[in-house]
C-alpha positions in Angstrom: 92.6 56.0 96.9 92.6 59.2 99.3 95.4 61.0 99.5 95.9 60.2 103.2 95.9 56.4 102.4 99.2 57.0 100.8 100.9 57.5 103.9 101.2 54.8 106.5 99.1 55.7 109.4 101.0 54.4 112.9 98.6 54.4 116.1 98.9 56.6 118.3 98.1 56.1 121.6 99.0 58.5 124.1 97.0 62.2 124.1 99.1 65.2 124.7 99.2 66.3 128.5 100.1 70.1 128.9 102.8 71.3 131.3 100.8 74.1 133.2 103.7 74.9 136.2 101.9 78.4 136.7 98.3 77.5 135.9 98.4 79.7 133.1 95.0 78.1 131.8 93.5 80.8 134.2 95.3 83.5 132.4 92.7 82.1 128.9 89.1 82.2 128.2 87.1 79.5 127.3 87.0 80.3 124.1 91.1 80.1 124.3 91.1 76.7 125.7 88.2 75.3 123.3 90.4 76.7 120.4 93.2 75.1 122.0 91.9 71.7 122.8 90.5 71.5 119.3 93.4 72.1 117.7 95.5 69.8 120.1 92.1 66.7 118.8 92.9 67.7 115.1 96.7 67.0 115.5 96.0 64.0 117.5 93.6 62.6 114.9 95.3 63.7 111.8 99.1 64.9 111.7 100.6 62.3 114.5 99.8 59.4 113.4 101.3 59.8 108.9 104.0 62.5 110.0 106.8 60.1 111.0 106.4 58.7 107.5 105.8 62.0 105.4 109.1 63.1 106.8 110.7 60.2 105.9 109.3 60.1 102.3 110.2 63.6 102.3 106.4 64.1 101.1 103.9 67.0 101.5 100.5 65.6 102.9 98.6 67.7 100.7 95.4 66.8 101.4 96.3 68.7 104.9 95.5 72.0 103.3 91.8 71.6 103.1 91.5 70.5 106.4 93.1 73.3 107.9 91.1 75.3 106.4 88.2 73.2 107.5 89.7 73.8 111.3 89.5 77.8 111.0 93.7 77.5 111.5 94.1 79.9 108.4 93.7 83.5 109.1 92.0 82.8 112.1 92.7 86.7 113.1 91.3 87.5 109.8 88.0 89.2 109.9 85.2 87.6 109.4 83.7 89.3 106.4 87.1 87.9 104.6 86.4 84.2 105.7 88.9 84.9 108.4 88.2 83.3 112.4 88.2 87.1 113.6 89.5 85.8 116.8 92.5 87.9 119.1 95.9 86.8 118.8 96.0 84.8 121.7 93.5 82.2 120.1 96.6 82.6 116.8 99.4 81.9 119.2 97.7 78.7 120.7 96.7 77.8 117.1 100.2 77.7 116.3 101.2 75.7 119.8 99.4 72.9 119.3 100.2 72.8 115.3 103.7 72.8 116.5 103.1 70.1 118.6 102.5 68.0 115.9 105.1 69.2 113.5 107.2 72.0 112.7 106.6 71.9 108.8 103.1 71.8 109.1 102.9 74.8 111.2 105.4 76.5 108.9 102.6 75.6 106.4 99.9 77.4 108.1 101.9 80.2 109.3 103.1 81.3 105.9 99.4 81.3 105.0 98.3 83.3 107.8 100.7 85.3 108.6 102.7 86.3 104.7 100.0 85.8 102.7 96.9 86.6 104.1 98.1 89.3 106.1 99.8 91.3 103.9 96.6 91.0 101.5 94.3 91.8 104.7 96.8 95.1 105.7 97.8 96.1 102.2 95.6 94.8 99.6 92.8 96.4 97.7 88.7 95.7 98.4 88.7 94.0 95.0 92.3 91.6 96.4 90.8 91.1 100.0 87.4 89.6 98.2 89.4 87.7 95.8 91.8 85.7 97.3 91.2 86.1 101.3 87.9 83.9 101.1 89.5 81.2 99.0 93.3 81.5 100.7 91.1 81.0 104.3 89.1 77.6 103.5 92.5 76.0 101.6 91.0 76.6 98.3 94.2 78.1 97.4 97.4 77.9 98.6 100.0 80.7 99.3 103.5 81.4 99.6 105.9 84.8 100.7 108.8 85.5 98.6 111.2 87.8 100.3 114.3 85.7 100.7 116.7 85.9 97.2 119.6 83.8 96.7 122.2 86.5 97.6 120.1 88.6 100.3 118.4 86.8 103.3 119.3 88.9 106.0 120.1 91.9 104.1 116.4 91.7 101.9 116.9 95.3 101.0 119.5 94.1 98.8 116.6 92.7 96.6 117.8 92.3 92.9 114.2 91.1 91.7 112.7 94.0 90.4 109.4 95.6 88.6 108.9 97.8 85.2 105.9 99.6 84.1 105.3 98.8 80.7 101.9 100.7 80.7 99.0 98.5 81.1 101.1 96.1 83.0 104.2 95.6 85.1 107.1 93.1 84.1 108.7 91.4 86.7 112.3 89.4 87.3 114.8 87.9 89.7 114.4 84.9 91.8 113.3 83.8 95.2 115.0 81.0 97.1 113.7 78.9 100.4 110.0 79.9 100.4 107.7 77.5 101.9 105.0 76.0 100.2 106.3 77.8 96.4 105.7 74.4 94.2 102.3 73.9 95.5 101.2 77.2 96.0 98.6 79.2 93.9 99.4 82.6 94.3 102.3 84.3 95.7 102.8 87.0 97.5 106.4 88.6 96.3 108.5 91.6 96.9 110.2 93.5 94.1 111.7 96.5 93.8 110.4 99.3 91.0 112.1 101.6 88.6 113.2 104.3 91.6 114.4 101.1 94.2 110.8 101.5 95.6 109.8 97.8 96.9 106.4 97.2 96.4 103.9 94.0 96.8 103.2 92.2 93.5 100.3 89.1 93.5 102.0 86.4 91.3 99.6 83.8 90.3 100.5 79.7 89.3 99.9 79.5 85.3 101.4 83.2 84.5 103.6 82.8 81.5 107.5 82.9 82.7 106.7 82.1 86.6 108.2 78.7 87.7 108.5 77.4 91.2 111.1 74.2 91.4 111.3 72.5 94.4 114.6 72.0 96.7 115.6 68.8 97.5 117.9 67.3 99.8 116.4 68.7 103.1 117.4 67.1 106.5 114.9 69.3 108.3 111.0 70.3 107.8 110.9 67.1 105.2 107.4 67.3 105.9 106.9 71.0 104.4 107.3 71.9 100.6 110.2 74.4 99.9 111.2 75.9 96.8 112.3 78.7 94.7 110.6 81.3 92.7 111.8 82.7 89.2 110.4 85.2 87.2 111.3 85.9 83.5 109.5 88.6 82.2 106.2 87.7 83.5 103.6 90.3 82.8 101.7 91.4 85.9 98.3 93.3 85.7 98.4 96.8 87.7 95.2 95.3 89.6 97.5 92.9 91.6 100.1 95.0 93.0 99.9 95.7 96.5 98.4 99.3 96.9 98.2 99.8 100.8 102.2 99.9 101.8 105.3 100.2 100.2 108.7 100.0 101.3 110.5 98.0 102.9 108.5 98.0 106.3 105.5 96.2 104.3 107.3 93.1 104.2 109.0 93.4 107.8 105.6 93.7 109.3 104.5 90.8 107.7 107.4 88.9 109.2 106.2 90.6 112.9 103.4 88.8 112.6 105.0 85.4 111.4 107.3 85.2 114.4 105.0 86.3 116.8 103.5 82.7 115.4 107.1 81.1 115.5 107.6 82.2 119.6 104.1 80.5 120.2 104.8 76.9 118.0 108.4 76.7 119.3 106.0 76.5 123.0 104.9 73.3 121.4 107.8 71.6 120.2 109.3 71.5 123.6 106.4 70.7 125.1 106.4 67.6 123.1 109.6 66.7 123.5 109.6 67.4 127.2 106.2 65.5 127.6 108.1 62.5 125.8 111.4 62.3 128.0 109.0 62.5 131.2 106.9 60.1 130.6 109.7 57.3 129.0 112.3 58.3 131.7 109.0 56.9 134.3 109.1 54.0 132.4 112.6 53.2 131.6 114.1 50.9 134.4 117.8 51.2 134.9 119.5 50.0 138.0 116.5 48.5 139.4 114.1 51.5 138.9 112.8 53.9 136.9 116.0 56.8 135.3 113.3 59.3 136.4 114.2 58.9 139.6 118.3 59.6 138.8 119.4 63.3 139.9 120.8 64.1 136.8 117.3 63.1 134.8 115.4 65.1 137.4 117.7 68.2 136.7 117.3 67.8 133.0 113.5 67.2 133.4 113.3 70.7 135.9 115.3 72.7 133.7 113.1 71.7 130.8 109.6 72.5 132.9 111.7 75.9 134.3 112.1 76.9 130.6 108.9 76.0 129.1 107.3 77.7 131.9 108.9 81.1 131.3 108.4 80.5 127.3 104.8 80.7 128.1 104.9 83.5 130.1 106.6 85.3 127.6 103.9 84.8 124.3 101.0 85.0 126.9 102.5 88.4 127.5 103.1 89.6 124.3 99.8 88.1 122.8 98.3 90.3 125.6 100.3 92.9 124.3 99.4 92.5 120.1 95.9 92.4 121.1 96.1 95.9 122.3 98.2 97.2 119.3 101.4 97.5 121.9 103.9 94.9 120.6 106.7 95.9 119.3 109.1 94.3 116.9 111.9 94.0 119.4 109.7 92.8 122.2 108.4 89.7 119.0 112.2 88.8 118.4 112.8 88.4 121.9 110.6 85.9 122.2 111.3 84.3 119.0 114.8 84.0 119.6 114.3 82.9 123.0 111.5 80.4 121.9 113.1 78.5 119.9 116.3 78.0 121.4 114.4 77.2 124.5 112.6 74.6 122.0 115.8 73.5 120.5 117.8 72.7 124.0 114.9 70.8 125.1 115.0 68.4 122.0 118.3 67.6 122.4 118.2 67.1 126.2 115.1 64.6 126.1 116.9 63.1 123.3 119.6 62.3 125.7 116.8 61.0 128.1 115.9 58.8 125.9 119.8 57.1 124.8 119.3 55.2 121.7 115.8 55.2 121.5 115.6 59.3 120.7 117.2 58.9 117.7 114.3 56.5 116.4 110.7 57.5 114.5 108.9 55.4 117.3 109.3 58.7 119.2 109.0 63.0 117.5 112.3 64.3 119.2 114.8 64.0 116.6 112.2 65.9 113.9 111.1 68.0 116.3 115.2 68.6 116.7 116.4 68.7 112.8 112.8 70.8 112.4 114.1 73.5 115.0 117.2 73.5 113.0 115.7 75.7 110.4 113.4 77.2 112.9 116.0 79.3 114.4 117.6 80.1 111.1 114.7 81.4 109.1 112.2 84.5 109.7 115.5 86.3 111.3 118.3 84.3 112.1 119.0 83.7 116.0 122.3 85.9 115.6 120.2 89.0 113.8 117.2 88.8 116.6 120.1 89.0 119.0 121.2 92.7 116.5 117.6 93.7 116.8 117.7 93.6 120.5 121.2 94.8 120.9 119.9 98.2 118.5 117.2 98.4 120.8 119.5 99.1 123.9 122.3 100.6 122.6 120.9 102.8 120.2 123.3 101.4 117.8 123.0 99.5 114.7 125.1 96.5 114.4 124.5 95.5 111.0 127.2 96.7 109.0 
């Protein structure tokens, strides 16, 4: 049996319609739109219709991995040379969108290999790592996780307690790493320890190295599509050749996380989109009163605000991908629109969900995934309360974190 027979697969009917207020299809190229479009086919074709029931089962559709890297939707800003898309950011962002669409975990699975694994390899890696793992980590060969996060220091990660000896031909490393996505599943990872003088530095943990386990965490109410765990480290031995020679500090990881919420403020896009595309289209079908609630002033307001929103969510990663594509964005300006995103994203849920009464809180419709997904959303890759402190250091000139 396939390992996509496992999962019941509903029929799904309806294609995804694109709120386009602004026309800001004339803002893409071609190539854009034929990314985009063939993106939005794959998630039509192969996420919709087993999602409802991998979140359910709380279950990892695996045999995902291969075809996303099948799509190009891994690294697809990656050179060429390194099995990467080489495409510009916009063609990321939209990537992202449509993923999104489908399902926040599954983006999340994507992103973390794009963005926190391949990237920091791509930017920081050595000739001998880029040919090694890029090629492999770009068709779904392998799989890859980020550990950043500890137990006791999420927002805080310079806090780190996992840390790095030389002990001459090699480096021992310990401590733990707690929510990273994909960790049980994943190959290598890509983890961030600190040295003998506090120094963090970039360490390539690979899946069979004695002392390296990755439990999974159970229990999740949100992203029960995506595999989370842990990583723990008890004296494994780590050859110099995989530490990370390009960056150390603890701007390496930070820039890695620029790059994975510059994906987040594009995905979010899609999750409203979906949500919003679902309340307008049942609130035209729904017949209270003796006609359809679409054509009640307080639906209408809910439906405008939700169009108004998405609209200006749009602008907003249009602008910045403009922006990353010319070397200009800025870690504030990416926060911005990741904290604005997905709050955006995460309003619109629960407003179509009221569209809908009863019926939202049902698997015959996404909004109440897409909701408990967005849940996390706006919790990890910066908290929505510590994009707000990057902004607010940004104006004031002062930092608010301590």
């Amino acid at each position: 049996m396939k390992t996509q027979e496992k999962f019941k697969r509903r029929p799904i009917n309806d294609t995804f319609t694109s709120p386009d207020f602004y026309e800001i299809d004339d803002l893409l190229t071609e190539e854009h739109k034929m990314i985009r479009d063939s993106v939005r086919q794959f998630v039509q074709k192969e996420i919709l219709p087993i999602i409802e029931d991998c979140c359910e089962q709380a279950v990892f559709p695996k045999h995902l991995v291969k075809e996303f890297g099948e799509l190009g939707a891994f690294g697809p800003n990656i050179p060429e040379e390194y099995g990467g898309g080489g495409l510009d950011n916009i063609s990321y962002g939209l990537i992202m969108q449509e993923i999104e669409r489908g399902d926040s975990g599954m983006r999340s699975t994507v992103s973390v290999q794009s963005s926190l694994v391949m990237y920091p390899i791509y930017m920081f890696g050595s000739e001998e790592q880029k040919q090694k793992y890029l090629p492999k980590l770009a068709s779904g060969e392998m799989l890859g996780c980020f550990g950043l996060t500890e137990p006791d220091f999420g927002s805080n990660p310079s806090g780190m307690l996992t840390n790095i000896k030389d002990a001459g031909d090699h480096y021992i490393l310990n401590g733990s790493k707690m929510w990273i996505s994909n960790s049980p599943e994943a190959d290598i990872a890509v983890v961030w320890a600190k040295n003998e003088n506090g120094r963090i530095k970039g360490v390539i943990v690979e899946k069979g190295m004695e002392g390296f386990t990755a439990p999974e965490i159970h229990g999740k109410w949100s992203l029960r599509a995506s595999i989370t765990g842990e990583l723990a480290f008890d004296n494994v031995k780590i050859p110099k050749e995989n530490i990370l020679p390009g960056k150390d500090g603890l701007g390496a990881p930070l820039k890695c996380l620029d790059s994975a919420r510059y994906g987040i403020a594009w995905g979010a896009v899609g999750a409203a989109m979906s949500c919003y595309e679902t309340a307008r289209k049942y609130a035209s079908e729904r017949i209270q009163f003796g006609k359809p609630i679409a054509g009640f002033q307080l639906v209408q307001k809910k439906l405008a605000e939700m169009l108004t929103e998405i609209t200006k969510a749009q602008l907003l990663t249009w602008r910045l991908g403009k922006l990353k594509n010319e070397g200009k964005a800025t870690t504030t300006q990416i926060s911005m629109a990741k904290r604005n995103n997905v709050e955006i994203a995460l309003n619109i849920a629960r407003e179509s969900r009221q569209i809908l009464g009863g019926m939202g809180i049902t698997q015959e419709y996404p909004i109440m995934r897409h909701m408990m997904n967005l849940e996390s959303v706006i919790t990890y890759e910066g908290t929505h309360d510590i994009h707000l402190l990057i902004l607010g250091n940004e104006i004031t000139g002062i930092p608010a974190f301590s």
